[in-house]
N, C-alpha and C positions, 0 to 999 in steps of 0.2 A: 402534372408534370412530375418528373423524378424526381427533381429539386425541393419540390413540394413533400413529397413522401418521404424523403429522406428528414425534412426538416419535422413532419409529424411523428417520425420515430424516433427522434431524438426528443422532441420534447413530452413521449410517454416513457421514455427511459430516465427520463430528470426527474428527480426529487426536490423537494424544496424543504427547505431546512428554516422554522425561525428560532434566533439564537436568543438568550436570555434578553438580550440588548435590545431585542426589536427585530434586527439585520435579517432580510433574507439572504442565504445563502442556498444557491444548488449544486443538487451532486448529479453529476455524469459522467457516463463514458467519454474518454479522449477523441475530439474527432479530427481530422486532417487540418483545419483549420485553427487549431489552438497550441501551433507552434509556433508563434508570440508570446501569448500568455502565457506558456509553460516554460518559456526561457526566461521571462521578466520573474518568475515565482522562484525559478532554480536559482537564477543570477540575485536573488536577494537575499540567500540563504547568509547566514551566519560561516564562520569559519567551524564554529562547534556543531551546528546542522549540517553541514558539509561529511564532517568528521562522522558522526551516526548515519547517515542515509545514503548508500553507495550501492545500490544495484545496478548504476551506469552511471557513466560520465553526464554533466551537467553542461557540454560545450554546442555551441550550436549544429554543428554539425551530428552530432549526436542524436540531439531532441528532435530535427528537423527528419531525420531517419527514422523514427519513432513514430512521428505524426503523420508521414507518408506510408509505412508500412504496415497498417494498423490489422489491414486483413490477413496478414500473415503473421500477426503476432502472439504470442504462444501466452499473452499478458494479458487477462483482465486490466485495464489501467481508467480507474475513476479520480477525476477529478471534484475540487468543489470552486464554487465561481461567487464571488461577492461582485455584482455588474460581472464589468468585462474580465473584473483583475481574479485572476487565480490564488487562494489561499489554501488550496490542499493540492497533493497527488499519492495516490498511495496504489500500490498493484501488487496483482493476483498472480502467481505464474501458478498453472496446473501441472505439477511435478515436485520434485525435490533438485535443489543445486548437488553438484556432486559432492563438493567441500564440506556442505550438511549432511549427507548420507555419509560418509565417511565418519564424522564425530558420532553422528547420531547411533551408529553400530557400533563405534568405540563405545559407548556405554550401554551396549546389550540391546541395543534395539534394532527390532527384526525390520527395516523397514519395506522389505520386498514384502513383506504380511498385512501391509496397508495401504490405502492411497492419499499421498500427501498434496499441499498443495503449501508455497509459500509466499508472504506474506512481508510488504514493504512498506509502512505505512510515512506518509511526511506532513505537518499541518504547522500554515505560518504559525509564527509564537504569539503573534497578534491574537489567536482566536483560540488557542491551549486553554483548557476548561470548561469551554464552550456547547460543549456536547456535540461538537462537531465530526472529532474522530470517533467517538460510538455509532455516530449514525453510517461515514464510510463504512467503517466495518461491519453492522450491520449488514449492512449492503453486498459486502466480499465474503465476509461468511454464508450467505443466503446461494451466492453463486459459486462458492467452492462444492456447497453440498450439492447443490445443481447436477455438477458437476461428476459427482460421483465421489468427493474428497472425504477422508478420513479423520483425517489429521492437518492442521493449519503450523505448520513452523516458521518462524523469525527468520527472514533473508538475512544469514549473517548474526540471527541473535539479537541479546540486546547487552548493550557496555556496562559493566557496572559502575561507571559515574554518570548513567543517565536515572536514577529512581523515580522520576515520574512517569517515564515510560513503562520501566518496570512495572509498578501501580497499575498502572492503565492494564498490561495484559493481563495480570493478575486478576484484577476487576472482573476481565474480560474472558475468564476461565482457562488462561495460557499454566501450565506447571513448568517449574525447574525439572529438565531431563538433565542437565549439564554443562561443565566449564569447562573454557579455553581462553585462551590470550590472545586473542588479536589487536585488540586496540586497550590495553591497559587492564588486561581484563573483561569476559563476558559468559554471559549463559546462552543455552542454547534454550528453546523456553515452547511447547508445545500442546496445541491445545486441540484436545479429542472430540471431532464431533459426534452429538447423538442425533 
């Protein structure tokens, strides 16, 4: 049956992740069906995760848009799943925001000379350190190049009162291309693929 195939392609698209702790956790693509989960994971966010992770609104009506429109969406979007409960989302868009091209040439960069793809990452605080977000990423850098991308930049950057995300891209071979103020301060932060 369909139902059947569908559910075989979903479970060779999952990863399974075990964390220091023992926990499995896996990574997937968003299917139509996990606008539940993705509302119970947005609606737990912190006021300060709220504040760092806005490449859409977090209301249901939103998510539920999201989860229905999947084939027409211009977003890689992987989640990661402990059981049923979602503790990651993080997504791909293949392009650049305009607002990012815009700063990104304010400091001399050509970006019509490249192909961008950017980059949204969010992971409960429950599981930060975990090696959870390297392994999404993994995952979305694997498929930007896929893709044809060049360049992976920060939806929107990263704040400068967050440094352990800083750390993370850094890690993760992101560079400082440059700053702006939008939220108290940030960089814009890009990182070249080979």
């Amino acid at each position: 049956t369909s139902a059947g195939l569908c559910e075989n392609a979903l479970e060779a698209a999952m990863k399974k992740l075990t964390l220091p702790s023992g926990e499995a956790v896996f990574i997937r693509p968003i299917q139509p069906t996990d606008a539940p989960a993705l509302l119970a994971y947005c609606g737990s966010f912190s006021d300060l995760t709220r504040k760092r992770f806005g490449p859409h609104p977090f209301d249901e009506a939103t998510v539920r848009a999201i989860c229905e429109n999947l084939d027409d969406d211009p977003c890689i979007r992987l989640a990661a799943f402990a059981g049923d409960k979602c503790v990651a989302y993080c997504l791909l868009l293949l392009g650049i925001l305009p607002d990012d091209d815009i700063r990104l040439k304010s400091y001399g960069i050509d970006t019509d000379q490249f192909t961008y793809a950017t980059y949204a990452p969010s992971v409960d605080e429950k599981y930060h350190g975990t090696g959870l977000a390297n392994a999404i990423f993994t995952e979305l850098e694997y498929d930007a190049k896929k893709a044809g991308a060049t360049h992976i930049i920060l939806w929107g950057g990263v704040q400068h009162g967050n440094p352990r995300a800083r750390r993370f891209y850094e890690k993760n071979g992101f560079l400082k291309v440059g700053e702006f103020d939008l939220n108290g301060g940030d960089d814009d932060m890009v990182k070249p693929l080979s």
